[in-house]
N, C-alpha and C positions, 0 to 999 in steps of 0.2 A: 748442754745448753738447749734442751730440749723443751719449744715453750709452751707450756699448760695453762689454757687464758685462765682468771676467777673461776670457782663454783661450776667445776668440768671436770672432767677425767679425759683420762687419752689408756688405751689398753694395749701394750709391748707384744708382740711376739718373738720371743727368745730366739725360733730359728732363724729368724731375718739375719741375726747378728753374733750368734753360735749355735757348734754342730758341736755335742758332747754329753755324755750317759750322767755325768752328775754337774750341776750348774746351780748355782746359789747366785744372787742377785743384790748388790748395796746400790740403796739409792740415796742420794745426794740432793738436797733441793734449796733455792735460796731463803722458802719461806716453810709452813709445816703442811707436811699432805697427808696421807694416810696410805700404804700400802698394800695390798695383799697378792698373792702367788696364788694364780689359778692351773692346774694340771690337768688334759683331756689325753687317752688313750684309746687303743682297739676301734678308730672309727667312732669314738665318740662315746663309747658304748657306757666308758667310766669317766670319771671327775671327783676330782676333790680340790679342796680350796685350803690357802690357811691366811691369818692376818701376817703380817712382817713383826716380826721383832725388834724393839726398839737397845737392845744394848747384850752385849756376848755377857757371858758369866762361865765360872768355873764350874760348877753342879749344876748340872738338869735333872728332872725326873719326868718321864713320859709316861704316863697311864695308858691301860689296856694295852693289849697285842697277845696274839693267837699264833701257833704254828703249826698248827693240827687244823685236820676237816679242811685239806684244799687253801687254807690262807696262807696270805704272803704279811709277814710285818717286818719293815724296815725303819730304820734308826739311822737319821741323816745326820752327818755332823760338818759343821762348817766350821774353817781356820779365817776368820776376817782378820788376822794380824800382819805382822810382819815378820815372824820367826815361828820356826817350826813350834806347834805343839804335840804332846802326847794326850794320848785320852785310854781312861781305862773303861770298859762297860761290864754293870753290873745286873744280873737278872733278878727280878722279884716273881717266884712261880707259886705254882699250888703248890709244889713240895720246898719251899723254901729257897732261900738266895743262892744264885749261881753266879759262879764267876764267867764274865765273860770274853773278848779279847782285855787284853794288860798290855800298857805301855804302846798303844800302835800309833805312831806316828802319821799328822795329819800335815802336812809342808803349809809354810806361810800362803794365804789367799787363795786357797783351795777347800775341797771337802768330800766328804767319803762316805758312802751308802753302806753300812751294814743289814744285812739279810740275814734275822734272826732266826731263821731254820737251820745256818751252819753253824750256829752255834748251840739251840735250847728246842728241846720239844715240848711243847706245855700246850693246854687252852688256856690256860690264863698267867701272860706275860707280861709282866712292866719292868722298865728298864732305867736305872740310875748312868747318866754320866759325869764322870770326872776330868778337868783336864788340869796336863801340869805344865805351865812354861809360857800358858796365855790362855785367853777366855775365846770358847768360843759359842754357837750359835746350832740349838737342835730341834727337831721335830721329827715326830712317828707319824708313819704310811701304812695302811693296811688296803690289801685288796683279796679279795672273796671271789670264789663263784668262777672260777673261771677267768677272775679280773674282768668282771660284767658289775661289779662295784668298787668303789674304794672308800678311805675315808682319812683327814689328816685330824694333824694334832700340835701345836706348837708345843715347846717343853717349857716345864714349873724352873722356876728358879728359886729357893728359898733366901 
C-alpha cells in the first residue's frame, strides 16, 4: 500500500527490506505503472538495468553470453508460482547445443542464479530455458573486466 502520487516514480531499495544473494521482485499495483530492476556493484564501478516482465512462460531463450576472456554470464530463473517447478537449460555454442543442468528444481516463489562457467566454455553462448510443472520468469547477466562492467537482458518468449 505504498502510495505513488500521478506522473511520479518513487525508487526501492531492496536492502532496506531484504538481505539475500538471489531476489526477484512482483509488483502489484491498483492501477498500470511500468517497472524496471536497476543492479549497482564494486562501489558503483558496474550497473545494469533490465525492464520487469509482464507475465512467466514455459520457454525462454536468452541471447548472447560468453565464458571465456575473464566474463561471468549468468542465467537467472525465477519460480513466481505456488508449487515447485523444474527447469531444464539448454546451451546454444559455437560448436553446437549443449545440454545443460536437467530437471533442477526451483521451489514455489523462489529463484536461482545459474553461472554458466560451471557448466559451458564457449565465447559465444546463448541459453534456451524449459520449465515443467509451472511457468516461470528469466533473464541473462554478464559482467567483464574484472566486473568493472556488466550488462542484462530479459528473456524471449516465443
Amino acid at each position: 500500500d505504498f502510495p505513488i502520487p500521478a506522473h511520479s516514480r518513487h525508487s526501492f531499495n531492496l536492502s532496506d527490506y531484504v538481505t539475500d544473494w538471489d531476489v526477484s521482485t512482483r509488483v502489484t499495483a491498483s492501477d498500470e505503472v511500468i517497472c524496471e530492476r536497476a543492479m549497482y556493484g564494486n562501489g558503483r564501478t558496474w550497473a545494469h538495468d533490465s525492464i520487469g516482465v509482464t507475465s512467466p512462460a514455459n520457454e525462454w531463450y536468452l541471447a548472447e553470453g560468453c565464458t571465456q576472456g575473464g566474463m561471468e554470464t549468468w542465467v537467472l530463473v525465477q519460480n513466481p508460482g505456488n508449487t515447485q517447478v523444474t527447469v531444464d537449460l539448454t546451451f546454444m555454442t559455437s560448436s553446437g547445443q549443449q545440454a545443460g543442468p536437467q530437471d533442477f528444481p526451483i521451489p514455489a516463489h523462489s529463484r536461482h542464479s545459474f553461472n554458466l562457467s560451471d557448466y559451458v566454455t564457449d565465447w559465444d553462448v546463448s541459453t534456451k530455458v524449459t520449465s515443467d510443472g509451472g511457468q516461470v520468469i528469466c533473464e541473462r547477466a554478464m559482467y567483464g573486466n574484472g566486473r568493472t562492467w556488466a550488462h542484462d537482458s530479459i528473456g524471449y518468449t516465443p
